[in-house]
gemmi code that builds the backbone of each chain (N, CA, C; Angstrom):
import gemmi

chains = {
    "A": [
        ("UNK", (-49.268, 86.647, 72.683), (-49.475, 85.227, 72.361), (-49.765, 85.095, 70.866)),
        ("UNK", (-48.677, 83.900, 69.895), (-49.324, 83.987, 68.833), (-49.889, 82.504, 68.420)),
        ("UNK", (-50.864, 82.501, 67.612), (-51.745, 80.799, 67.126), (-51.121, 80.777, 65.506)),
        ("UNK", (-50.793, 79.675, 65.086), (-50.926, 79.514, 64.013), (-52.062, 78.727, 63.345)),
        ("UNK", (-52.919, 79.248, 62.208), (-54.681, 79.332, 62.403), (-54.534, 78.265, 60.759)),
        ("UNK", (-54.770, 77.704, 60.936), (-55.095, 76.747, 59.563), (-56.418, 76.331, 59.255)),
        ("UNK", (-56.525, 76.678, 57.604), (-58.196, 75.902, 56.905), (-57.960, 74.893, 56.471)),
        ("UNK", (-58.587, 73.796, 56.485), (-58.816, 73.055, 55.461), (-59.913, 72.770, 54.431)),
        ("UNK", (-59.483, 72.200, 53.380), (-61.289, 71.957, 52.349), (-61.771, 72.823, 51.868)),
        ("UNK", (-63.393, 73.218, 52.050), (-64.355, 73.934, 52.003), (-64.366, 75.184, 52.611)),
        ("UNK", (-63.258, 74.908, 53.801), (-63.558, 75.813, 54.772), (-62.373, 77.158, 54.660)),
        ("UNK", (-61.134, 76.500, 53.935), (-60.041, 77.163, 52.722), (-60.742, 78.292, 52.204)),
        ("UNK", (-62.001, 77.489, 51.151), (-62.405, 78.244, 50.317), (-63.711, 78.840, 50.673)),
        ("UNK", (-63.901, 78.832, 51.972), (-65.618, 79.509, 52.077), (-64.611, 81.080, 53.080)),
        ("UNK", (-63.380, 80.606, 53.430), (-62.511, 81.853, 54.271), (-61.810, 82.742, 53.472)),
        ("UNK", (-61.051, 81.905, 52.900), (-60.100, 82.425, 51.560), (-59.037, 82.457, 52.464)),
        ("UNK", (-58.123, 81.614, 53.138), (-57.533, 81.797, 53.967), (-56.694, 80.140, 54.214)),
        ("UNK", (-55.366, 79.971, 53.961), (-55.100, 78.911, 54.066), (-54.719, 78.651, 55.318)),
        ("UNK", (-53.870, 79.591, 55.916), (-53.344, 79.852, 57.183), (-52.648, 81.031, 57.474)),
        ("UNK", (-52.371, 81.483, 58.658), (-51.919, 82.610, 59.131), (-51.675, 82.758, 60.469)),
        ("UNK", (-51.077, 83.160, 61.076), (-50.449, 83.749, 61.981), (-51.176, 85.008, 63.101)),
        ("UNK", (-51.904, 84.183, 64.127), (-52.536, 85.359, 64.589), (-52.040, 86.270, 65.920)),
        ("UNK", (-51.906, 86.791, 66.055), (-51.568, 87.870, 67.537), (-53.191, 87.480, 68.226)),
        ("UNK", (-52.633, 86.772, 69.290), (-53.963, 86.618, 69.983), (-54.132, 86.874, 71.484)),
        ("UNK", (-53.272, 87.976, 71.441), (-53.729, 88.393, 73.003), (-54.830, 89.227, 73.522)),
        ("UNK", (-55.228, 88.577, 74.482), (-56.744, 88.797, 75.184), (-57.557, 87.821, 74.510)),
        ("UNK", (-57.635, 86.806, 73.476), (-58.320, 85.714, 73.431), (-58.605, 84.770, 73.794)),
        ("UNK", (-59.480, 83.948, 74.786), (-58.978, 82.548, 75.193), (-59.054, 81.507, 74.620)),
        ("UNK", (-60.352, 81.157, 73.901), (-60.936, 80.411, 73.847), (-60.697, 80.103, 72.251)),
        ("UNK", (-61.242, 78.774, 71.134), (-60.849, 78.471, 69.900), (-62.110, 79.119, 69.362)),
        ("UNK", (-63.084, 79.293, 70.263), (-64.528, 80.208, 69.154), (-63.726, 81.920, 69.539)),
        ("UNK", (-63.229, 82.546, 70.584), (-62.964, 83.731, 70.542), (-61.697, 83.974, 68.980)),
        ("UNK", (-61.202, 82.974, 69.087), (-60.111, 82.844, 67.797), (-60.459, 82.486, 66.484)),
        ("UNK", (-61.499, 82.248, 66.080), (-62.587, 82.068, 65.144), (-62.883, 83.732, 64.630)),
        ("UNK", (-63.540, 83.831, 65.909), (-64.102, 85.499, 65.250), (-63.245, 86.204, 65.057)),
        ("UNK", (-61.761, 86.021, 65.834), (-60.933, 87.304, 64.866), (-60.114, 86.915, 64.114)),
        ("UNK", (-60.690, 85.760, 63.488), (-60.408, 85.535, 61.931), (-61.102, 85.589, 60.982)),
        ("UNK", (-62.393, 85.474, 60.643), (-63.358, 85.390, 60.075), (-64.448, 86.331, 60.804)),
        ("UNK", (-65.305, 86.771, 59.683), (-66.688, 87.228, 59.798), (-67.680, 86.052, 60.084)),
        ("UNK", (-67.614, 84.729, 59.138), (-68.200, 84.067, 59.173), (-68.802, 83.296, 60.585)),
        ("UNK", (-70.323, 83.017, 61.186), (-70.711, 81.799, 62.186), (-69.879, 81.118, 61.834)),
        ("UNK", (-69.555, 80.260, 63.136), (-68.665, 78.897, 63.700), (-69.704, 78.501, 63.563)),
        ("UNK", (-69.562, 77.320, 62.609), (-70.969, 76.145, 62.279), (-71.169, 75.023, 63.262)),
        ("UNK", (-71.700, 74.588, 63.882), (-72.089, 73.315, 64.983), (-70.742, 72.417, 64.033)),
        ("UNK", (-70.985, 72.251, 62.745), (-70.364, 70.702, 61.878), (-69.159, 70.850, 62.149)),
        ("UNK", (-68.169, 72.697, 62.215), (-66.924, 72.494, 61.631), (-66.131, 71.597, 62.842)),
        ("UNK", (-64.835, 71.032, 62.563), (-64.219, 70.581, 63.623), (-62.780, 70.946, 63.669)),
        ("UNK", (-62.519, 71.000, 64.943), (-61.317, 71.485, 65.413), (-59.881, 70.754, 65.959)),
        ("UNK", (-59.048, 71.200, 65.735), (-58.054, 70.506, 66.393), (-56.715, 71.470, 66.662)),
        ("UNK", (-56.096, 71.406, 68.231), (-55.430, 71.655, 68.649), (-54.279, 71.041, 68.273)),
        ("UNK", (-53.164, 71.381, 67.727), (-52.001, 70.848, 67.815), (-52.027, 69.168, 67.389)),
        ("UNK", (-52.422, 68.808, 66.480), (-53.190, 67.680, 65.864), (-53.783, 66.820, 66.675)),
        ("UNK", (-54.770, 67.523, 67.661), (-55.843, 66.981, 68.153), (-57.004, 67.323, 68.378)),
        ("UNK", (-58.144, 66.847, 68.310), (-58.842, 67.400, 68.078), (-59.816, 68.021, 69.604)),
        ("UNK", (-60.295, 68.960, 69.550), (-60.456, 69.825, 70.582), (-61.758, 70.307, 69.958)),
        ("UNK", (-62.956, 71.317, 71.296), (-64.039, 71.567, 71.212), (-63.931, 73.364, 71.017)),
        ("UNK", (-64.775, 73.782, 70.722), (-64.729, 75.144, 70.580), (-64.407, 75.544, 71.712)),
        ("UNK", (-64.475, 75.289, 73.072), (-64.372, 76.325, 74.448), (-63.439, 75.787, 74.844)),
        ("UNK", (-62.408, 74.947, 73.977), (-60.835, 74.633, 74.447), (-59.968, 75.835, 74.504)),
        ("UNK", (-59.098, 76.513, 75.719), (-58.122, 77.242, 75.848), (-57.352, 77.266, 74.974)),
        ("UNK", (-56.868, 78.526, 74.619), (-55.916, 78.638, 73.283), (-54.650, 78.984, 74.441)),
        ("UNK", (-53.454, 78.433, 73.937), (-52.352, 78.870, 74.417), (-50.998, 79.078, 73.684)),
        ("UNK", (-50.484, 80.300, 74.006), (-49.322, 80.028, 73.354), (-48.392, 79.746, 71.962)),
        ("UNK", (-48.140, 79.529, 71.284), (-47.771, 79.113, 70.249), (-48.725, 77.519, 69.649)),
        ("UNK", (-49.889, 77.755, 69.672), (-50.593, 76.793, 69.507), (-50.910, 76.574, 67.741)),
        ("UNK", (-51.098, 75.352, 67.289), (-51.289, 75.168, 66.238), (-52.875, 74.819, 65.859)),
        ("UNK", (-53.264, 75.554, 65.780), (-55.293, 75.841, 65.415), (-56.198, 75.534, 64.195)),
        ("UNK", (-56.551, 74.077, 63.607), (-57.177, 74.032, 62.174), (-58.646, 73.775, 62.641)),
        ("UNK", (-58.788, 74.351, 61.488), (-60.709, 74.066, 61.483), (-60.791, 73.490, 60.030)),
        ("UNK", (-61.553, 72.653, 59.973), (-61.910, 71.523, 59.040), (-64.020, 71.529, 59.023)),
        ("UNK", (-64.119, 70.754, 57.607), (-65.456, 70.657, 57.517), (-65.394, 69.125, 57.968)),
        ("UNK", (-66.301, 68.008, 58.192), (-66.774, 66.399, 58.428), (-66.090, 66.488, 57.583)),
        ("UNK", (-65.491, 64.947, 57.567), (-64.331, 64.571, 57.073), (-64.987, 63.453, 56.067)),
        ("UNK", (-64.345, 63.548, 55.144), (-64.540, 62.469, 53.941), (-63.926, 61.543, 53.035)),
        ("UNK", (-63.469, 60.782, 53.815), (-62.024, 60.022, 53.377), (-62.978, 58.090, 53.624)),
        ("UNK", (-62.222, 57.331, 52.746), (-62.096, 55.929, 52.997), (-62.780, 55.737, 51.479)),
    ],
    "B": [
        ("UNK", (-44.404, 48.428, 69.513), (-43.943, 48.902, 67.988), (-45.613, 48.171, 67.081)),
        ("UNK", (-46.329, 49.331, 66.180), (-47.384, 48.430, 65.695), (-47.184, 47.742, 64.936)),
        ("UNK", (-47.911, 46.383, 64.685), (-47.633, 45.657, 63.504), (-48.637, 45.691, 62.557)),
        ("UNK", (-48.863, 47.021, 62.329), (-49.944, 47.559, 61.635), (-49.237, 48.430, 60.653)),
        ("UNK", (-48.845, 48.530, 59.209), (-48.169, 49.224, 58.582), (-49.382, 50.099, 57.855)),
        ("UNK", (-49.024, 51.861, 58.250), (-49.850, 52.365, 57.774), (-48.815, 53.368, 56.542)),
        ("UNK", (-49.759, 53.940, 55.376), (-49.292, 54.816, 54.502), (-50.095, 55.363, 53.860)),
        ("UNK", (-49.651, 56.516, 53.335), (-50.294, 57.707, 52.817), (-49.976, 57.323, 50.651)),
        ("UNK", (-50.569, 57.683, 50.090), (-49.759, 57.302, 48.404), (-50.480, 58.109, 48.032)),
        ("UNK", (-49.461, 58.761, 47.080), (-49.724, 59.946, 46.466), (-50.040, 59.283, 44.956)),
        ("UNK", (-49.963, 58.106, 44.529), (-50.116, 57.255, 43.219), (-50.630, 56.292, 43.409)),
        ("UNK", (-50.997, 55.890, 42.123), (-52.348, 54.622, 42.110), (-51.581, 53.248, 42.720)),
        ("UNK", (-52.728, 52.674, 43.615), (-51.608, 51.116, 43.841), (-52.966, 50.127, 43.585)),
        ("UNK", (-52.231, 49.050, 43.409), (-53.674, 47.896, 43.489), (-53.125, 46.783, 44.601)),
        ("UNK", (-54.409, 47.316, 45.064), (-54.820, 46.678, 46.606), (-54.198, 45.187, 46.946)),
        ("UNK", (-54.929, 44.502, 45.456), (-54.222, 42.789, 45.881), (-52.821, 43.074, 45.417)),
        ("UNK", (-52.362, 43.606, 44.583), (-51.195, 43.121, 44.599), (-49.915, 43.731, 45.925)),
        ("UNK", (-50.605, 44.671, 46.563), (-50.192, 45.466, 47.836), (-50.476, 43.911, 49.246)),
        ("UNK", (-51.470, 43.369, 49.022), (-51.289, 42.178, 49.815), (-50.626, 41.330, 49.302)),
        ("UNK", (-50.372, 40.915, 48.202), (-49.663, 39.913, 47.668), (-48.132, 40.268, 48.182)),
        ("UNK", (-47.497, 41.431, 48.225), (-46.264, 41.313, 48.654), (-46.284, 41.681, 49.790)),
        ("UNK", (-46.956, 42.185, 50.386), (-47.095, 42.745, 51.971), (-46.975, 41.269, 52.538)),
        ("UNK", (-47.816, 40.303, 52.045), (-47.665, 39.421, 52.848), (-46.229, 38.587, 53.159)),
        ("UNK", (-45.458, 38.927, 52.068), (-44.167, 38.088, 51.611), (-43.134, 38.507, 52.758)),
        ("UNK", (-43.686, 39.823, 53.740), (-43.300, 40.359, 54.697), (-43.119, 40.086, 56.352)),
        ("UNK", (-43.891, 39.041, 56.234), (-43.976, 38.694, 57.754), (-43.782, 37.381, 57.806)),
        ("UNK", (-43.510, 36.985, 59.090), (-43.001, 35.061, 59.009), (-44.518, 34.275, 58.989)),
        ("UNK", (-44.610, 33.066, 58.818), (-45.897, 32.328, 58.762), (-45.638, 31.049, 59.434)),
        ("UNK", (-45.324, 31.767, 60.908), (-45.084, 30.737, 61.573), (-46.325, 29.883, 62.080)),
        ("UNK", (-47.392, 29.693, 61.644), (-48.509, 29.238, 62.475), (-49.512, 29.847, 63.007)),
        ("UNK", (-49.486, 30.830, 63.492), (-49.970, 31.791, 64.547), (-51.140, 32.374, 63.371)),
        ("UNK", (-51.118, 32.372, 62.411), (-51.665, 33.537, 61.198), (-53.070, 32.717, 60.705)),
        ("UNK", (-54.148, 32.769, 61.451), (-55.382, 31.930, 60.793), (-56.237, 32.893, 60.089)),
        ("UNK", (-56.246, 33.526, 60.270), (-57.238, 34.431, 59.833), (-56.914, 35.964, 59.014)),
        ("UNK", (-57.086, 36.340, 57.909), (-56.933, 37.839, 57.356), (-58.437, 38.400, 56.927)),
        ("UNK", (-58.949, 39.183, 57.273), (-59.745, 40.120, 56.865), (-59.538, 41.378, 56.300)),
        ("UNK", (-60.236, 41.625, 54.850), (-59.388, 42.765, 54.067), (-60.681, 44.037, 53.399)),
        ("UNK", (-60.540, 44.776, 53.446), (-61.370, 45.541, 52.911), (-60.625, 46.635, 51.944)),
        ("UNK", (-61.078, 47.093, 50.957), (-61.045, 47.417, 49.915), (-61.754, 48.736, 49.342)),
        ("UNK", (-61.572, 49.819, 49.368), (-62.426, 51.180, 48.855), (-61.868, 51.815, 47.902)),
        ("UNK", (-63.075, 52.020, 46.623), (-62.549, 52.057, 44.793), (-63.247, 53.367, 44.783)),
        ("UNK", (-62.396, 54.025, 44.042), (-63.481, 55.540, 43.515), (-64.391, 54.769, 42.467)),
        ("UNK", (-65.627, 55.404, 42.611), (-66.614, 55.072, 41.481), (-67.095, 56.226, 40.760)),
        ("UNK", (-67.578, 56.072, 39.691), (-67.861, 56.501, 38.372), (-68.768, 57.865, 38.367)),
        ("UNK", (-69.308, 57.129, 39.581), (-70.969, 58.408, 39.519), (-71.095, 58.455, 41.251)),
        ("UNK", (-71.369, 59.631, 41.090), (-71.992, 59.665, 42.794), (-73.315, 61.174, 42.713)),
        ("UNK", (-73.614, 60.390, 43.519), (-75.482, 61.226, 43.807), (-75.863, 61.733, 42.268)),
        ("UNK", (-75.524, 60.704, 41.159), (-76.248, 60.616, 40.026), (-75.533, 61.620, 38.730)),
        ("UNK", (-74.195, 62.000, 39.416), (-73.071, 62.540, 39.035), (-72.086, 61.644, 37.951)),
        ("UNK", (-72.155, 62.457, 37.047), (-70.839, 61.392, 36.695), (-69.770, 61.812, 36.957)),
        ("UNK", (-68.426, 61.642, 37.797), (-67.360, 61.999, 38.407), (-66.089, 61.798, 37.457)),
        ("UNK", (-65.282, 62.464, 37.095), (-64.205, 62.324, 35.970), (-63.051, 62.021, 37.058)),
        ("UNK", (-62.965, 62.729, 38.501), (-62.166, 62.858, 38.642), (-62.210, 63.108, 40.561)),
        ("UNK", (-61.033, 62.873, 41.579), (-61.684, 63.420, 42.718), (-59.806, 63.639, 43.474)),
        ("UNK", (-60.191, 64.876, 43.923), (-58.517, 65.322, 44.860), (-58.997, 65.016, 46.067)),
        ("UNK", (-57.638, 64.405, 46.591), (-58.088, 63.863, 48.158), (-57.199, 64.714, 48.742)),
        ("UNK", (-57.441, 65.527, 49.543), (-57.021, 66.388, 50.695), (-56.763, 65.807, 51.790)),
        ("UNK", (-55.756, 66.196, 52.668), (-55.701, 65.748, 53.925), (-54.835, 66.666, 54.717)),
        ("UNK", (-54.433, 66.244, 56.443), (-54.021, 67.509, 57.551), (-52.715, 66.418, 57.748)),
        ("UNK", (-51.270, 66.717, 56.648), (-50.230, 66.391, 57.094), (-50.012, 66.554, 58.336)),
        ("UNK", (-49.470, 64.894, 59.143), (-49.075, 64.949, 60.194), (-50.107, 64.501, 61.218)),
        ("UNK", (-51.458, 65.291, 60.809), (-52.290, 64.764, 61.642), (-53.059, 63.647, 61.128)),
        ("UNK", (-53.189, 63.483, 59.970), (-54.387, 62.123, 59.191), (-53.541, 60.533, 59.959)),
        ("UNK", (-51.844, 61.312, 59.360), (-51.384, 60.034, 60.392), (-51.250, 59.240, 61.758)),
        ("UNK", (-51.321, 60.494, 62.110), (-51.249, 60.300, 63.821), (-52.767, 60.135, 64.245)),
        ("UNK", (-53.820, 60.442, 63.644), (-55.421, 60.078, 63.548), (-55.228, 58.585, 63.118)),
        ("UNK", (-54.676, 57.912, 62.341), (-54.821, 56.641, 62.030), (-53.889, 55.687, 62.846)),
        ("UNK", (-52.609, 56.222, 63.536), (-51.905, 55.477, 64.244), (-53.196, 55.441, 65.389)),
        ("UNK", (-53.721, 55.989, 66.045), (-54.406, 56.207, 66.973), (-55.649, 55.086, 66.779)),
        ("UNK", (-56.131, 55.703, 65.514), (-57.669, 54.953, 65.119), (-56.789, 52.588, 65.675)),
        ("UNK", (-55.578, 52.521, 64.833), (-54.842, 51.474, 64.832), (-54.818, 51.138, 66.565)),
        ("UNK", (-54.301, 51.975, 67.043), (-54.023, 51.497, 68.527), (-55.259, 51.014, 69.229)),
        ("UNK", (-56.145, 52.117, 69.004), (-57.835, 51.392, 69.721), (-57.751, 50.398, 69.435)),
        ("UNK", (-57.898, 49.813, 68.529), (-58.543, 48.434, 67.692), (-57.665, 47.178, 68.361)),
        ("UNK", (-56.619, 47.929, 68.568), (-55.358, 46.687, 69.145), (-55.525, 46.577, 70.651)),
        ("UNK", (-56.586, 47.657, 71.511), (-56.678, 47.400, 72.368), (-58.038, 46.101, 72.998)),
        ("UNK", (-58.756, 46.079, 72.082), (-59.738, 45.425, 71.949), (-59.648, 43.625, 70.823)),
        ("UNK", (-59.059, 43.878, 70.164), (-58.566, 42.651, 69.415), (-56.968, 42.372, 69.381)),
        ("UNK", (-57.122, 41.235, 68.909), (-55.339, 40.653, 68.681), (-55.380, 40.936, 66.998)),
        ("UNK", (-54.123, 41.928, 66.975), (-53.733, 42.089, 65.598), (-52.513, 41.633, 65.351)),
        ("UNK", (-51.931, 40.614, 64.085), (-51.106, 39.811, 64.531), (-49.956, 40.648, 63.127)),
        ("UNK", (-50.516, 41.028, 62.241), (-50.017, 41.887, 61.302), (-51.049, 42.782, 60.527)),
        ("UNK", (-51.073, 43.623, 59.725), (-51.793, 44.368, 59.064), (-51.125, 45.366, 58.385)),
        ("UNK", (-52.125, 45.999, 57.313), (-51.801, 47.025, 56.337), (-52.889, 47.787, 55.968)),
        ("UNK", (-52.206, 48.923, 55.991), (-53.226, 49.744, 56.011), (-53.039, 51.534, 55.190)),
        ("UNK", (-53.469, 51.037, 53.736), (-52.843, 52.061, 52.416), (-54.523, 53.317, 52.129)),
        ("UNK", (-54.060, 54.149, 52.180), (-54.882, 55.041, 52.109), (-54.179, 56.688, 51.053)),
        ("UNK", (-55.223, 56.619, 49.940), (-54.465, 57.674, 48.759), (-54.749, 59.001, 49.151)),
        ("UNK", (-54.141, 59.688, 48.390), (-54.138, 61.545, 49.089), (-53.764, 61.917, 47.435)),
        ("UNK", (-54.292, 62.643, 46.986), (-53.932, 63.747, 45.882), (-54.803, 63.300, 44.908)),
        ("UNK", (-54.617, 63.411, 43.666), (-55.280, 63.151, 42.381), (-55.893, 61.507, 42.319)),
        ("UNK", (-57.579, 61.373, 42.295), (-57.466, 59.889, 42.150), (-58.656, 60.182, 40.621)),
        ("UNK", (-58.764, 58.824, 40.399), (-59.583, 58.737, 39.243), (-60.744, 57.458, 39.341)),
        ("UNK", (-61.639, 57.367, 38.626), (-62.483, 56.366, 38.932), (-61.767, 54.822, 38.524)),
        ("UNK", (-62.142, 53.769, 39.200), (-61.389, 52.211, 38.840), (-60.504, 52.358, 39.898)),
        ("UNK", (-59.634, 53.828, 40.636), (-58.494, 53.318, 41.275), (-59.056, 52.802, 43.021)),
        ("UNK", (-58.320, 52.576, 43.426), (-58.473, 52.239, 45.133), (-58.201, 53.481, 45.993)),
        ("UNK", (-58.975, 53.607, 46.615), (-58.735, 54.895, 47.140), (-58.357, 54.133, 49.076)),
        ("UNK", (-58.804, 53.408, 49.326), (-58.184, 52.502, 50.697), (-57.942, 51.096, 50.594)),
        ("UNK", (-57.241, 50.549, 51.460), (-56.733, 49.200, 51.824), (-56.534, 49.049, 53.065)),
        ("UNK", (-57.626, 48.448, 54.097), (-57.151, 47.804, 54.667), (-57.294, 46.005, 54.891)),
        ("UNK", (-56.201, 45.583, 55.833), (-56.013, 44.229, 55.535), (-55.528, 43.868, 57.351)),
        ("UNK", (-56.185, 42.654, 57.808), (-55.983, 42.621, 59.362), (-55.337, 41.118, 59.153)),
        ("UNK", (-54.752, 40.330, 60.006), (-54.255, 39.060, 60.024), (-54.585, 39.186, 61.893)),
        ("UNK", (-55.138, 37.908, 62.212), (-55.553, 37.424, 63.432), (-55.262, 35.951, 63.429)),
        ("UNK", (-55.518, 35.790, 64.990), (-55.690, 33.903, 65.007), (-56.420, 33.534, 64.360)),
        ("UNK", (-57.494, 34.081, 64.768), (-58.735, 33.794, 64.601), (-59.994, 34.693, 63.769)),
        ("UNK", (-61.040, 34.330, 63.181), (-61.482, 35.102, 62.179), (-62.721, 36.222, 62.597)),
        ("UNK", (-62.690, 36.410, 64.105), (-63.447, 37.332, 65.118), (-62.905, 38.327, 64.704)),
        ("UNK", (-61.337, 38.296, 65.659), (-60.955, 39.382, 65.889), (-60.309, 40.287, 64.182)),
        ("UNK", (-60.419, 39.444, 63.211), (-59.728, 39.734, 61.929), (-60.567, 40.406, 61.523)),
        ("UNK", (-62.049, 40.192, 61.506), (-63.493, 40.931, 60.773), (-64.056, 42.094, 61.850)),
        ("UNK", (-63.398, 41.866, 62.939), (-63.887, 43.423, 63.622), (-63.056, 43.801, 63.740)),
        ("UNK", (-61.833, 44.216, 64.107), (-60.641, 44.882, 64.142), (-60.611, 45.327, 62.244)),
        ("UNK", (-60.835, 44.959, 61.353), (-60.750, 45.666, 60.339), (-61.892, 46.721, 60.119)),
        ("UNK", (-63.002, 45.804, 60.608), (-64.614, 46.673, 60.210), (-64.356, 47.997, 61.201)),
        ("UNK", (-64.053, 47.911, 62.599), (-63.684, 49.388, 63.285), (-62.810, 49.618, 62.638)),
        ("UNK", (-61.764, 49.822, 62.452), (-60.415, 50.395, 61.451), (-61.163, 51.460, 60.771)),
        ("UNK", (-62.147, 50.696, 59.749), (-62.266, 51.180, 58.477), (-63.535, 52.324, 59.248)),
        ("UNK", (-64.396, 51.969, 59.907), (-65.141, 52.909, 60.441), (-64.924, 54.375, 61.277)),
        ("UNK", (-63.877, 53.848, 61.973), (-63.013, 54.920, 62.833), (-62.763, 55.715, 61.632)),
        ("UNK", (-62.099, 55.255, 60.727), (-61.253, 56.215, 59.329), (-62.261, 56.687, 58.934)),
        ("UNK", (-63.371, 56.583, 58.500), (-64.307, 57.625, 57.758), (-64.679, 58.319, 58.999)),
        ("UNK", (-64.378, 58.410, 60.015), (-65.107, 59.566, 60.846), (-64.005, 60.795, 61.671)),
        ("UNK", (-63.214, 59.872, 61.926), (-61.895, 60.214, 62.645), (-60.782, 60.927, 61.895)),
        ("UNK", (-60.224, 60.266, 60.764), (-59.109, 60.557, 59.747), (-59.091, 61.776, 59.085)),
        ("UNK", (-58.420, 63.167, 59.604), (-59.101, 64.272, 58.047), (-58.548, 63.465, 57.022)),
        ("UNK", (-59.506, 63.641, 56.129), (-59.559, 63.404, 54.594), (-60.687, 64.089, 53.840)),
        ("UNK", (-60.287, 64.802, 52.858), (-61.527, 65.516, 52.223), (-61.530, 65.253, 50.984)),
        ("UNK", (-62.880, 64.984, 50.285), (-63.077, 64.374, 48.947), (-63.462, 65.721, 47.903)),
        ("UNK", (-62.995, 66.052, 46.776), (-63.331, 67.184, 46.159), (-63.291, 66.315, 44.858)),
        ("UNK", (-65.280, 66.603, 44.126), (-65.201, 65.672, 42.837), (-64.732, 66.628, 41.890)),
        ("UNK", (-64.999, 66.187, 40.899), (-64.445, 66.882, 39.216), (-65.807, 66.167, 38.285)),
        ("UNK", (-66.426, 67.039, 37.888), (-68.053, 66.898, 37.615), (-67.809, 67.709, 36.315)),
        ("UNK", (-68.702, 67.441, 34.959), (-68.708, 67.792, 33.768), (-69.182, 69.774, 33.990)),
        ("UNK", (-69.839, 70.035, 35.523), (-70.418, 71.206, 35.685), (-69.420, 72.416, 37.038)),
        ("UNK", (-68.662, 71.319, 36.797), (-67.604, 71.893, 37.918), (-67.427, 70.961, 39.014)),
        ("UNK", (-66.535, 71.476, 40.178), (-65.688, 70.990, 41.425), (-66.812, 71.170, 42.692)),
        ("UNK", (-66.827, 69.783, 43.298), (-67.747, 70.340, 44.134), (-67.392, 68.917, 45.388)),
        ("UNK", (-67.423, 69.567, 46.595), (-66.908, 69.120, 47.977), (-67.737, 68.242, 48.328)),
        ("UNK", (-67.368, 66.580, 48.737), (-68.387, 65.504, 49.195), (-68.676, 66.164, 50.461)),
        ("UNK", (-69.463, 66.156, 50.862), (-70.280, 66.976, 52.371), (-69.701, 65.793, 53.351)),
        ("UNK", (-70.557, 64.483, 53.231), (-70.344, 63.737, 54.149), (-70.303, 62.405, 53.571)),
        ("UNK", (-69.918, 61.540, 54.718), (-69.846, 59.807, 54.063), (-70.961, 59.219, 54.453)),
        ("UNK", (-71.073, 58.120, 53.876), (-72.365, 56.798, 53.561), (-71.862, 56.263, 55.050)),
        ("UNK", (-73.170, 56.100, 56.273), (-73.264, 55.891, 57.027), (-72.664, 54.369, 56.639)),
        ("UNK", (-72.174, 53.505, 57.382), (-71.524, 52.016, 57.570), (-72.082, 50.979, 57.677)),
        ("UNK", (-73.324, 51.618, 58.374), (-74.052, 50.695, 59.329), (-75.773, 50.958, 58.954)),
    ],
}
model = gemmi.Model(1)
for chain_id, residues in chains.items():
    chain = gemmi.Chain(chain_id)
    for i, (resn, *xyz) in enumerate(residues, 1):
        res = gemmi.Residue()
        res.name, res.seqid = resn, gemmi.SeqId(i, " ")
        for name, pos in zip(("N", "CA", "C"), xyz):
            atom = gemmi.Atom()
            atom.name, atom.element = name, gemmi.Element(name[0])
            atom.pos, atom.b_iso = gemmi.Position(*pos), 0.0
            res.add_atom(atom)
        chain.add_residue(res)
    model.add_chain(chain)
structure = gemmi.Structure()
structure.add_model(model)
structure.setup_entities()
């Protein structure tokens, strides 16, 4: 199974990581897909979105899924 | 089909004159009593900062489909009879507009809350990320000025 794993913001530059391509078999979950991208804690703030929606950390990863993590958003 | 025109601008626009022809856009058959418009300007200084400068980030594909969405709520709850709705992405500077929105209703209820959620949904809902340009370096707005 592969995710395609996207940063945005802060979170770009606190990973060093814009996006990538992960082999994620035996992972289920968007926090199990977190840790084998990063060293870094999954922060309560960051937010997630599945396939441009937004989804909770213990959302099922599947498939060719499209995976960003973002910091609170700051726009208007 | 919405009658809510939304867009992304990668360059400076000014707001009234974005209503001034937006409006030249739709018929005025009667029906149109009411517009409510709101307006968001980069400013000069923030948290005592003086700001030269600010890149607006955003999640192509999704900021839009976050705002078609944020648009559809609002239409489920009010009558939106036309609207516009301009929001900048890339390099902005202080003086420019960094949002526009603009609601047209019957009536002047549904024109002042259907814009006021709009604009509220968008600071919470919409990725958009603010990165200033400070005389001491670049540094990431954390969060937005509560609304309410």
């Amino acid at each position: 199974m592969t995710i395609y794993v996207r940063f945005f913001a802060s979170l770009r530059e606190q990973t060093g990581i814009d996006s990538k391509t992960v082999d994620a078999d035996g992972l289920h979950s968007i926090r199990d897909l977190w840790s084998a991208v990063t060293d870094e804690p999954l922060d309560e703030t960051t937010l997630v979105a599945v396939n441009k929606t937004y989804a909770g950390p213990d959302h099922a990863i599947t498939d060719g899924d499209e995976v960003a993590f973002f910091p609170p958003i700051t726009g208007g | 089909m919405s009658p809510v025109q939304i867009e992304l601008r990668d360059t400076p626009f000014d707001s009234f004159q974005e209503l001034f022809e937006y409006r030249t856009t739709f018929s005025k058959n009667g029906d149109h009593g009411a517009c409510s418009t709101f307006v968001g300007t980069m400013r000069e200084y923030n948290g005592g900062d003086r700001v030269f400068a600010m890149q607006l980030e955003h999640y192509p594909g999704m900021t839009e489909k976050q705002l078609e969405e944020i648009v559809g709520e609002a239409r489920k709850t009010h009558e939106i009879l036309d609207g516009l709705l301009l929001h900048r992405i890339g390099n902005v500077r202080p003086g420019e507009d960094i949002v526009l929105i603009a609601i047209w209703a019957t009536h002047r209820k549904d024109a002042f809350a259907a814009c006021r959620e709009i604009m509220e949904a968008l600071k919470s809902k919409a990725p958009f990320w603010k990165k200033e340009t400070l005389a001491k370096g670049d540094r990431w707005v954390e969060n937005n000025t509560p609304g309410e």
